[in-house]
C-alpha positions as CSV (number, residue, x, y, z in Angstrom):
1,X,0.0,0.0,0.0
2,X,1.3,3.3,-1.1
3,X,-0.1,6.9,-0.1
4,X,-2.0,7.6,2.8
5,X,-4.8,5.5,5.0
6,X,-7.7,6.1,4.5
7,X,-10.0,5.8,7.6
8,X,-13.3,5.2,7.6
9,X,-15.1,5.4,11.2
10,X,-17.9,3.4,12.7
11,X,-20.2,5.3,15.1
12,X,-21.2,8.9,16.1
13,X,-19.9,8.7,20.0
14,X,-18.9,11.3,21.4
15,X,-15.3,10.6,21.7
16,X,-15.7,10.6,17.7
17,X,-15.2,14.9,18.4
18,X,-11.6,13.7,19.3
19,X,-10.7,10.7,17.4
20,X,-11.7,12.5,13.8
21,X,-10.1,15.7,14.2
22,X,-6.9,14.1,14.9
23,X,-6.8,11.4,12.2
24,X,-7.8,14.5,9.8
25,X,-4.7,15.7,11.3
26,X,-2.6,12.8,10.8
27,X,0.4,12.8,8.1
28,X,-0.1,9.5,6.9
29,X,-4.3,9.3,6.4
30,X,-7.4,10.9,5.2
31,X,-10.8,10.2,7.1
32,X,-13.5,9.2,4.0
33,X,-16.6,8.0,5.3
34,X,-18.3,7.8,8.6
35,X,-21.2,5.4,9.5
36,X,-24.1,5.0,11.1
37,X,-27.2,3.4,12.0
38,X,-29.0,6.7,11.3
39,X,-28.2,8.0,7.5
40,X,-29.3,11.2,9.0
41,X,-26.9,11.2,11.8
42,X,-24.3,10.1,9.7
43,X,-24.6,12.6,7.2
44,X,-24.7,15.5,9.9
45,X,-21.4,14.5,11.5
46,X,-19.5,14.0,7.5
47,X,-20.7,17.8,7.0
48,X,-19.7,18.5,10.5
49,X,-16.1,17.1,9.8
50,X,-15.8,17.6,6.2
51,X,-15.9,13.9,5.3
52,X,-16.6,12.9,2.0
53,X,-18.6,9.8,2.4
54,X,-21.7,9.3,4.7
55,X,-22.9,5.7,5.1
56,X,-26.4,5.0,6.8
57,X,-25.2,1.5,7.7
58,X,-21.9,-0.1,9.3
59,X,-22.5,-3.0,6.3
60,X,-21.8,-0.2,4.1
61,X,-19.1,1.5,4.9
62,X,-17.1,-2.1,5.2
63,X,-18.2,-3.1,1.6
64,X,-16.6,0.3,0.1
65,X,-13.3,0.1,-1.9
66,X,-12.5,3.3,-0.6
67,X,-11.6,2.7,3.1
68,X,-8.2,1.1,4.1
69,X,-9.1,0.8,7.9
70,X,-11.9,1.7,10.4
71,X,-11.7,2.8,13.4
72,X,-14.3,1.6,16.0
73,X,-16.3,4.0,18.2
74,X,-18.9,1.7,19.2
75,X,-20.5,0.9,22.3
76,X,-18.1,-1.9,24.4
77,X,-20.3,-5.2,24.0
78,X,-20.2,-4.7,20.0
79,X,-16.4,-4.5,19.6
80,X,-15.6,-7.9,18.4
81,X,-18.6,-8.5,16.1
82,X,-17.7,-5.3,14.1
83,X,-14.0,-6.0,14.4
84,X,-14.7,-9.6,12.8
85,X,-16.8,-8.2,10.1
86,X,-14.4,-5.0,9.5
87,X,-11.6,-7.8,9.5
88,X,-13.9,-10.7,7.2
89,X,-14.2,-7.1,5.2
90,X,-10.5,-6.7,4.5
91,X,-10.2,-3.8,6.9
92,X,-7.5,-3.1,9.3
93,X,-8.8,-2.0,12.4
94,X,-8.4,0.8,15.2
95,X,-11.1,0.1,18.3
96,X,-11.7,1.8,21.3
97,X,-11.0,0.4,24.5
98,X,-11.8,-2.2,25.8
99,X,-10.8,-4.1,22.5
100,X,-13.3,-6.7,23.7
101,X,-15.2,-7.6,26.8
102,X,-13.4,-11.0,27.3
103,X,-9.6,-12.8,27.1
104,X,-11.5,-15.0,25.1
105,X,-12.6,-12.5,22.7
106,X,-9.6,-11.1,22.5
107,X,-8.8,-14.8,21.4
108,X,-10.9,-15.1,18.3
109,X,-9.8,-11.4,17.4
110,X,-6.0,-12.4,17.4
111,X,-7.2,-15.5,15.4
112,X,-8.8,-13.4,12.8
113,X,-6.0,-11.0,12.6
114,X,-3.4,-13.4,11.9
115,X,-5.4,-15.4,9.5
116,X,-6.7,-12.3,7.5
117,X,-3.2,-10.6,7.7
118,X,-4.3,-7.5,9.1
119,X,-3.5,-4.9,11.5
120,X,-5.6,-4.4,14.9
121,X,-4.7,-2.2,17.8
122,X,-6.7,-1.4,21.2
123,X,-6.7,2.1,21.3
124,X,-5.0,3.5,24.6
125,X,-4.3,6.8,23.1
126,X,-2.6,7.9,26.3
127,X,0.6,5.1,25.8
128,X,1.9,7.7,22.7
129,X,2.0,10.2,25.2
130,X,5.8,11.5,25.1
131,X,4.9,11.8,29.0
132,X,5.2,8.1,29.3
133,X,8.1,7.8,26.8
134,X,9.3,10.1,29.9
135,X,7.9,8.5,32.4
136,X,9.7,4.6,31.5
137,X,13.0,6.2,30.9
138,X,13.3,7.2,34.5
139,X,11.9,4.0,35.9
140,X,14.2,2.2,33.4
141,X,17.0,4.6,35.0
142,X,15.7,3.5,38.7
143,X,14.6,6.5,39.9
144,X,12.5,5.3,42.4
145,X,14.5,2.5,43.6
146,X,12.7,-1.3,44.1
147,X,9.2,-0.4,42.6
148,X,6.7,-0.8,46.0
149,X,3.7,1.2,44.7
150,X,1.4,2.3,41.7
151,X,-1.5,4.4,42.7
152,X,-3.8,5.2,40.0
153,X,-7.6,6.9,39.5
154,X,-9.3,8.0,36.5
155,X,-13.2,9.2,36.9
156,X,-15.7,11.5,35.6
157,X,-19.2,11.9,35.9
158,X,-21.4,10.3,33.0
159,X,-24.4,12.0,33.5
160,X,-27.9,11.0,32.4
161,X,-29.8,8.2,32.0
162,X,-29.5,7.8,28.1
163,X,-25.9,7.3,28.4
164,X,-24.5,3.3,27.6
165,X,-22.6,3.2,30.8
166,X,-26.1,2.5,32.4
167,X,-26.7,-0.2,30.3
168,X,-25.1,-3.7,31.1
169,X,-26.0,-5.6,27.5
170,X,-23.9,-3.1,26.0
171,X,-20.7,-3.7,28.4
172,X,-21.7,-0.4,30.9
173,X,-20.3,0.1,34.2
174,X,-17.3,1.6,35.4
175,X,-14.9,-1.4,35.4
176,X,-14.4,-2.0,31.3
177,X,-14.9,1.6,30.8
178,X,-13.0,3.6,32.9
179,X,-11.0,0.6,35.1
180,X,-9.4,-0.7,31.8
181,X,-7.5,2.3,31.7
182,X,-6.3,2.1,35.2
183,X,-5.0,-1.5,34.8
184,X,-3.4,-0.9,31.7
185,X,-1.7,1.3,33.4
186,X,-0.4,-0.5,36.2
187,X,0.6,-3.1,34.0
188,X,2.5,-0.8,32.1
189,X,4.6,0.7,34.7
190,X,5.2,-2.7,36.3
191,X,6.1,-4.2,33.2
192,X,4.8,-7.7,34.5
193,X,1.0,-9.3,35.0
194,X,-0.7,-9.5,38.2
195,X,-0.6,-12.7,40.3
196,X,-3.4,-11.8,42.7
197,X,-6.4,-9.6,43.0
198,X,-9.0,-8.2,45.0
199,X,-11.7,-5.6,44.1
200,X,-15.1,-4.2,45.8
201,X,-17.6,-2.3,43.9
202,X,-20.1,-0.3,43.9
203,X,-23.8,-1.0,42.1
204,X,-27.0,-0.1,40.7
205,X,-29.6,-1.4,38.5
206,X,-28.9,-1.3,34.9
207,X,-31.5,0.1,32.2
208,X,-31.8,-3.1,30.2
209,X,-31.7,-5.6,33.9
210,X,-28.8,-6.6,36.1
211,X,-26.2,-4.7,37.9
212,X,-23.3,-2.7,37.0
213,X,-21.0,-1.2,38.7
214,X,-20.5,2.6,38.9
215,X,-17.3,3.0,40.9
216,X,-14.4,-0.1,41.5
217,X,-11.3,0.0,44.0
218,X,-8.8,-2.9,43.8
219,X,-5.7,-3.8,44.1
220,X,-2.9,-5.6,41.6
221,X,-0.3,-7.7,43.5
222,X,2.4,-8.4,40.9
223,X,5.4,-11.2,41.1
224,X,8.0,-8.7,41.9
225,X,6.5,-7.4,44.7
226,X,5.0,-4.4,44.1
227,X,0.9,-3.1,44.7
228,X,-1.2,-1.4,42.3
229,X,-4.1,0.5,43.8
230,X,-6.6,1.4,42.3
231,X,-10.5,3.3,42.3
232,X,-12.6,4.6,39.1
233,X,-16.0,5.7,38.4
234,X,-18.1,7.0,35.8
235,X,-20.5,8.3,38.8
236,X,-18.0,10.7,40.6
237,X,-15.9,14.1,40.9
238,X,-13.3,13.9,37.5
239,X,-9.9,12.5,39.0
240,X,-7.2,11.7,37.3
241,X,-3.4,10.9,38.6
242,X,-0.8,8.5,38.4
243,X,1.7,8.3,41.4
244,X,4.7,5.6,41.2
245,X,6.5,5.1,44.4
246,X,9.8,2.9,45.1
247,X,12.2,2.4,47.9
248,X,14.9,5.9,46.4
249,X,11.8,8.1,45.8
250,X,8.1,8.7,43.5
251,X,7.3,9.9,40.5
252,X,3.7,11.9,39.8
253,X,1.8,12.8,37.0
254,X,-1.5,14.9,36.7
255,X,-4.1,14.1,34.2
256,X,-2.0,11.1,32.5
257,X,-5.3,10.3,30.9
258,X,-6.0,13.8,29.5
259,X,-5.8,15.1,26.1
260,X,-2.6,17.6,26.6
261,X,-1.2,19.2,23.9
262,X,0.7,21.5,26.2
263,X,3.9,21.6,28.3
264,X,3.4,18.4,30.7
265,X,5.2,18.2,33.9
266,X,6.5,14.7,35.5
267,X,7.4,15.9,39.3
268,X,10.4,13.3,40.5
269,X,10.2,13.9,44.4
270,X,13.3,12.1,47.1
271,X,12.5,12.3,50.6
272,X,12.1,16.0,51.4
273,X,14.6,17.3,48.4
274,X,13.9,19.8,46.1
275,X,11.5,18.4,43.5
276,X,12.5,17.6,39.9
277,X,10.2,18.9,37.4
278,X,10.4,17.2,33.7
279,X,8.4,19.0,31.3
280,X,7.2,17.6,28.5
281,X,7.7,20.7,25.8
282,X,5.3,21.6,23.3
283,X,2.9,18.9,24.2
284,X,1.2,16.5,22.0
285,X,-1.8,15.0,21.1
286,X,-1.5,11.6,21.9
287,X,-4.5,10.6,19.0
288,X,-2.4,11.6,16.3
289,X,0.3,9.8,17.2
290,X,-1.4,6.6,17.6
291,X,-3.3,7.2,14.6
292,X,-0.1,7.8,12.8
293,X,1.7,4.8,14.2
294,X,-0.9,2.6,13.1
295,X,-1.3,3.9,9.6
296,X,2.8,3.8,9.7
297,X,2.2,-0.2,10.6
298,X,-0.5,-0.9,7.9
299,X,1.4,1.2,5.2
300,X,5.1,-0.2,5.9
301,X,4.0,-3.5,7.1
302,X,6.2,-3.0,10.6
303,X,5.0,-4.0,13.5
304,X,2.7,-2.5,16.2
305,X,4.0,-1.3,19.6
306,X,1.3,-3.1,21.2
307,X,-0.2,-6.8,20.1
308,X,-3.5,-8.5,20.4
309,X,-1.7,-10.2,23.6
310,X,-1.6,-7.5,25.6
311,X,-5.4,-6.4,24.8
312,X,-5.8,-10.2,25.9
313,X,-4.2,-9.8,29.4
314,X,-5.7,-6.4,30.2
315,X,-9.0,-8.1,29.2
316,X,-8.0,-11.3,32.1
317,X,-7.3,-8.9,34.8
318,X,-10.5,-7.1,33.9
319,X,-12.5,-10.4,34.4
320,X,-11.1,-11.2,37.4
321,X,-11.3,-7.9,39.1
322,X,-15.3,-8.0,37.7
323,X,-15.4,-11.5,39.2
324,X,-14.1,-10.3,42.9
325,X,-16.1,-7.5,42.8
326,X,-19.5,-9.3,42.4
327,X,-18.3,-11.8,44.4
328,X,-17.8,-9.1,47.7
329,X,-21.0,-7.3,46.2
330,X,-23.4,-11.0,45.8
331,X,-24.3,-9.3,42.4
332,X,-24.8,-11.4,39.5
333,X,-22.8,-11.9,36.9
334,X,-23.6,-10.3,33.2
335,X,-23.8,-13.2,31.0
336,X,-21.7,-11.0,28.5
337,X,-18.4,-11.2,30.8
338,X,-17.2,-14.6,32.2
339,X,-15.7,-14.1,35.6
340,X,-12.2,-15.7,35.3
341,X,-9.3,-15.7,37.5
342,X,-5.7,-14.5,36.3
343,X,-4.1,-17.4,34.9
């Protein structure tokens, strides 16, 4: 393949506001069609975004010779169906997290991948972050010592009852929404997969029947030693920090989540010294430079930084924090997600 990507997207979320600006911005693709269930809706957010091609199904937009890759803004539940069919459909693929509400899941999505010969990537924007490029060269360099602790949060408020976090058949709840960031997280700084788990929740009823969660604390316990905690909500105050701490010293980041394409500052605090501000100049948005490494991947055939693997054991560690959770809670659980241990 020769030129640039061209994208087409699946869905009208709102995250969509984001994602389409900055593949527009991109210096390796072109967005060219959007889809949606409404034709209407479709067509407002193409003239919105100046995107040639409005599709009024997601059928549609997969059958058209004129999209390279898709990226997938659906709701959670529907993630592998459409990454199947965009796959089956000759489509390299870019979906929002979770990649898939199961290991298993993740399973027949690596299958397909490998067979069809196509790229797909779970899209945790924030890993392209120059922040974190940052952020691993000091805990490479041992700044903090023996790693002890990761302390991370990530909430926000969803707001009303329309909104698919309240609705359990299409993978709502706090945990695979706003949790998956916080373990990816923790696995990321540890560099390993956690051994052990334990989680307690919070619940209400969901709009379609059941329970989900709207707020999770846990805790990772990895084989070298060190603790992730963690809490998350889509119910509560926006919060948003990582803090690593060792046996030398800690490291602390606001917002690691957040869309920054400002100066960032890494503070590196030991024991009462002065504190060691990195900055991060000039900022970047961390959506273009995922959507540029993966059209970099599909157009040079290299590898990407992150494999179907990893979406796989983020996807474990979900199920079994889920599984704990609703164990502590004596809520059911969804038939959509399997509660699983780590293994």
């Amino acid at each position: 393949m020769s030129g640039n990507v061209r994208w087409g997207v699946l869905g009208t979320a709102r995250v969509v506001r984001k994602t389409i600006p900055a593949l527009q911005e991109t210096r390796n693709g072109e967005v060219t069609g959007i889809a949606s269930r409404s034709e209407e809706k479709a067509r407002e957010y193409a003239a919105r975004h100046g995107i040639p091609q409005a599709f009024g199904s997601y059928e549609a937009l997969l059958a058209s010779p004129d999209i390279d890759a898709v990226y997938i803004a659906l709701p959670n539940a529907l993630h592998r169906e459409w990454i199947l069919k965009s796959l089956d459909a000759g489509k390299h693929v870019l979906c929002e997290k979770p990649l898939a509400m199961s290991a298993a899941e993740c399973g027949q999505i690596a299958r397909k991948a490998e067979a069809t010969g196509l790229k797909v990537l779970e899209g945790f924007m924030y890993r392209f972050h120059p922040r974190f490029e940052k952020l691993q060269e000091l805990l490479a360099a041992n700044a903090v010592g023996k790693l002890t602790f990761v302390h991370v949060a990530h909430s926000f408020d969803a707001g009303g009852e329309d909104n698919i976090r309240w609705y359990a058949g299409l993978g709502g709840g706090a945990l695979f929404d706003t949790g998956c960031y916080v373990v990816n997280m923790s696995r990321m700084v540890t560099g390993q997969e956690p051994a052990h788990v334990a989680a307690f929740g919070n619940y209400r009823d969901a709009n379609d029947g059941g329970r989900i969660d709207t707020s999770i604390a846990g805790m990772l316990r990895f084989p070298g030693g060190a603790t992730a905690l963690f809490d998350t909500g889509v119910n509560l105050e926006r919060r948003n920090f990582l803090e690593v701490t060792g046996t030398e010293g800690r490291l602390y980041l606001d917002n690691p989540f957040g869309l920054l394409e400002e100066d960032s500052v890494l503070e590196e605090h030991h024991f009462g010294q002065d504190t060691i501000r990195h900055t991060i100049k000039g900022g970047a948005n961390h959506f273009v430079r995922m959507g540029e490494h993966f059209a970099d991947s599909v157009l040079n055939g290299t590898p990407l930084r992150y494999d179907l693997t990893d979406a796989a054991n983020n996807a474990r560690v979900l199920e079994a924090l889920d599984h704990a959770a609703r164990t502590q809670e004596g809520a059911p659980e969804p038939s959509l997600r399997s509660g699983a241990g780590v293994s």
